[in-house]
N, C-alpha and C positions, 0 to 999 in steps of 0.2 A: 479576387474573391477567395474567401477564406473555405477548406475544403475541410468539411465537419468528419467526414467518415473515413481520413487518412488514418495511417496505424502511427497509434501512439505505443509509446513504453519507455518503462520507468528509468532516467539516469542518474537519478541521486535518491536519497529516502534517509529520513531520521527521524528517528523517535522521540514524541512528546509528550508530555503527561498526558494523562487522563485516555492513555491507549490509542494518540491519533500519529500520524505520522504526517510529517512534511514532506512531499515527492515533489521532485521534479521531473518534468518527461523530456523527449524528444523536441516537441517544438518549442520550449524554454519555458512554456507554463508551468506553475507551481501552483499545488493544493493542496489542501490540507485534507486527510479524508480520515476519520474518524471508525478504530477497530472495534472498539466496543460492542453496538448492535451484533454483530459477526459471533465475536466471544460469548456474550450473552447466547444466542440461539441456539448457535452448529458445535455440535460438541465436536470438529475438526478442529476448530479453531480454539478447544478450552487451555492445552498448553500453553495456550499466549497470556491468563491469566497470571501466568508468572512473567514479575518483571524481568528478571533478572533476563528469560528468554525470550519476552516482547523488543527488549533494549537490542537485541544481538538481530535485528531486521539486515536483510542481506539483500545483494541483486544478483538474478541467476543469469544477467544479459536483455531480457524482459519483463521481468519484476520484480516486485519483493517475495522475500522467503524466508522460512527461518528453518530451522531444524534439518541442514542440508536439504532443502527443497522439499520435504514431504508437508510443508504447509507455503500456500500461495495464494494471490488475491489477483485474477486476470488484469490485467492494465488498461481494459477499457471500463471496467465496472469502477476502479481508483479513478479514472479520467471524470469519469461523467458522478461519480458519485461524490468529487472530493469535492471540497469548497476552495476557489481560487482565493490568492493571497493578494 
């Protein structure tokens, strides 16, 4: 029986157009999850507007990040919000 509320997090992440990133996690699922909406609303996340710093997506051990860490997307919200591949 598959255990839905294990801790996922993030071990790979790349960026795709149109502001979505490819992740993979822990248990080998990969999704696609989509920054845009994020960008669009939270002005935390308006920096990502620029590609140039959307492209530079990093892992700090637990998820993505960009800007040495002062922007992050929890890894269960990417899990359960991203679209499997």
């Amino acid at each position: 029986m598959e255990q839905t509320n294990s801790l996922k997090w993030v071990t790979a992440a790349r960026a795709l157009d149109g502001y979505r990133l490819h992740l993979t996690f822990n248990d080998g699922c990969e999704r696609i999850f989509d920054c845009l909406p994020l960008i669009e609303k939270y002005e935390l996340f308006a920096p990502l507007r620029d590609r140039a710093i959307f492209d530079r997506v990093n892992l700090d051990g637990w998820t993505v990040c960009w800007l040495d860490g002062s922007i992050d997307i929890a890894p269960e919200h990417l899990y359960e919000m991203g679209h499997a591949t």
